[in-house]
C-alpha positions as CSV (number, residue, x, y, z in Angstrom):
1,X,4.4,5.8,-13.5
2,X,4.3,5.6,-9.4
3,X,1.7,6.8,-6.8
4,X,2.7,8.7,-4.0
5,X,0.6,8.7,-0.8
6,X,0.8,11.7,1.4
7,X,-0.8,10.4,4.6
8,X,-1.1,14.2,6.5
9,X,-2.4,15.5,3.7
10,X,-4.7,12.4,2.8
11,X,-4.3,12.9,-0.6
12,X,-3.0,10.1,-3.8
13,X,-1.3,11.3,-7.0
14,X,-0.5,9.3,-9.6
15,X,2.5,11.0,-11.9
16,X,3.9,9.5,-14.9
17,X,7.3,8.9,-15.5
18,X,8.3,12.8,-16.3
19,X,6.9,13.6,-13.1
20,X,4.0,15.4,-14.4
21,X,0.3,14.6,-12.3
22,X,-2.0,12.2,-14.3
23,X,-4.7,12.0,-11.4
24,X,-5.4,12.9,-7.7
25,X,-7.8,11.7,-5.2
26,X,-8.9,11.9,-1.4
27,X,-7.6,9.3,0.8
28,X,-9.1,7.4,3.4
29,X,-6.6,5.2,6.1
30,X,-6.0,3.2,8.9
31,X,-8.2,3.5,12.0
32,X,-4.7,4.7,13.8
33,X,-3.1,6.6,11.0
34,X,-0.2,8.2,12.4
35,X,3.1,6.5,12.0
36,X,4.8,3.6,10.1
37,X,2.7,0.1,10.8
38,X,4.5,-1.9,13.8
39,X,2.0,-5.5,13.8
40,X,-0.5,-7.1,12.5
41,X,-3.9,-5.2,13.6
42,X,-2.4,-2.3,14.8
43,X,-4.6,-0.1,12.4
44,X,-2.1,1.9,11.1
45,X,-1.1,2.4,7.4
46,X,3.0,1.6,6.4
47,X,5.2,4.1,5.2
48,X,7.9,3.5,2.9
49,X,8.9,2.3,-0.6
50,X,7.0,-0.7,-2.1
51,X,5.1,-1.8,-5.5
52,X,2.0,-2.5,-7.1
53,X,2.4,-6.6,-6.2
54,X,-1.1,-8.2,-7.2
55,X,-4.2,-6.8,-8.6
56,X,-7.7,-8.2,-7.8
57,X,-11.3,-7.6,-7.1
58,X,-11.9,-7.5,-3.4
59,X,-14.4,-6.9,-0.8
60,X,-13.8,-3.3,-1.7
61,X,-13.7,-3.9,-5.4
62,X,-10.7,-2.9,-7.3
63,X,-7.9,-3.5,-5.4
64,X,-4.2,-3.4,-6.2
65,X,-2.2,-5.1,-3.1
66,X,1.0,-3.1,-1.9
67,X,4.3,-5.1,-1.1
68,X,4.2,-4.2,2.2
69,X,6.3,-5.5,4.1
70,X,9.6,-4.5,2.5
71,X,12.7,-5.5,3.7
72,X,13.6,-2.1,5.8
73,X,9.8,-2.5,7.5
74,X,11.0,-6.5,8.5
75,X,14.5,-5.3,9.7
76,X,12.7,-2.4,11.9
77,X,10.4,-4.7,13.2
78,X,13.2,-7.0,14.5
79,X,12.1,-10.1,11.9
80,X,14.2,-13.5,11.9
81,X,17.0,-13.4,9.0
82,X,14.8,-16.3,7.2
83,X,11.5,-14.1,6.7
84,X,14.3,-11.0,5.9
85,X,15.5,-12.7,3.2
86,X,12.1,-14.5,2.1
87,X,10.9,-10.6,1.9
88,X,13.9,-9.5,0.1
89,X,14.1,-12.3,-2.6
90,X,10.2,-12.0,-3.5
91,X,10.8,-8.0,-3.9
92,X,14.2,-8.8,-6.2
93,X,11.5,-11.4,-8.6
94,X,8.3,-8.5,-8.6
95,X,6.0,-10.7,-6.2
96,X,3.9,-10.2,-3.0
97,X,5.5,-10.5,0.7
98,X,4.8,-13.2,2.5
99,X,1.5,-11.9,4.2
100,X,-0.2,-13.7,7.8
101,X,3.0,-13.3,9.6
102,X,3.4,-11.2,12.8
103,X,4.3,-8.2,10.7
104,X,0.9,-7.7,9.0
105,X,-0.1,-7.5,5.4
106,X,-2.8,-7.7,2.8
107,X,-2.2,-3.9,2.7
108,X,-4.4,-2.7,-0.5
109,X,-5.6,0.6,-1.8
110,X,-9.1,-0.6,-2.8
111,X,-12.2,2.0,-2.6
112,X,-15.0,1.7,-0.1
113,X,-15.1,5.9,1.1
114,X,-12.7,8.1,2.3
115,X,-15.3,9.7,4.9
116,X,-13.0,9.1,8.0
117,X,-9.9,6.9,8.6
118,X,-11.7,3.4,8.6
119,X,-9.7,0.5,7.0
120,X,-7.6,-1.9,8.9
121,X,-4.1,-0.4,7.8
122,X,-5.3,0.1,4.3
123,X,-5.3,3.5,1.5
124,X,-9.5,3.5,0.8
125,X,-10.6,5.8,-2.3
126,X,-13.9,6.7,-3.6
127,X,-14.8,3.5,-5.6
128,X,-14.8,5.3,-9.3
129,X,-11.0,6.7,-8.5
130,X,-10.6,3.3,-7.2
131,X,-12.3,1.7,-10.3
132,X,-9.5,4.6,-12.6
133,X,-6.7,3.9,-10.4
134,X,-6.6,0.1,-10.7
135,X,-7.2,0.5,-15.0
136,X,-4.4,3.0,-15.0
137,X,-1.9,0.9,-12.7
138,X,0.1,-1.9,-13.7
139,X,1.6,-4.4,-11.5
140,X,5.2,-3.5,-10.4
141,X,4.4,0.3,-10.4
142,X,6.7,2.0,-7.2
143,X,4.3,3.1,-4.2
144,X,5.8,5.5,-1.8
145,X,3.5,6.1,1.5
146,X,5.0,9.0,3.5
């Protein structure tokens, strides 16, 4: 299984492991969606390759927390070897980023509308394909956001 976000097209598919599409929904993002995330509260929604790292209910309901940042978003971003390698050891063992640093994080898709581009860097859904996402999903499932 693995969702793929299509940020142009604002559009989520979830495909199984064949490929074939289980679900699609309408997308909602951060309030400056165009391009990769560069800081904390800069609006904008990563792109990249991450995972399905925690799973909660959140302001926004069901929420299943992205593993943003990776270790290419750190590198990018010019982040000390320490937090590279914090990043890239916590990826090898399945768990979440360290989040509250200078690179931003507590990156979720969670529902709360997709009526305009609205969250703080986060994928918002309608809260029913947020409440069938999150029961379909399990922790560790890939995430690409292009």
């Amino acid at each position: 299984m693995r969702i793929v976000i299509e940020k142009a097209a604002r559009r989520l598919t979830l495909r199984n492991d064949a490929g074939q599409v289980l679900f699609t929904a309408p997308i909602a993002l951060g309030s400056c969606p165009a391009g990769p995330k560069e800081r904390s509260g800069d609006g904008k929604t990563p792109e990249g390759t991450y995972f399905v790292c925690l799973k909660k209910m959140g302001k926004y309901g069901p929420s299943l927390g992205i593993s943003y940042p990776n270790e290419q978003d750190a590198q990018r971003m010019g982040a000390g070897e320490e937090l590279i390698a914090c990043i890239r050891d916590r990826a090898q063992k399945g768990e979440r980023p360290p989040w509250g640093t200078a690179l931003g994080g507590e990156i979720y898709i969670h529902g709360g509308g997709t009526a305009w581009d609205w969250t703080a860097g986060c994928i918002a859904l309608r809260d029913g394909d947020a409440q069938f996402l999150y029961n379909q999903t399990p922790l560790g499932t890939p995430i690409q956001i292009r």
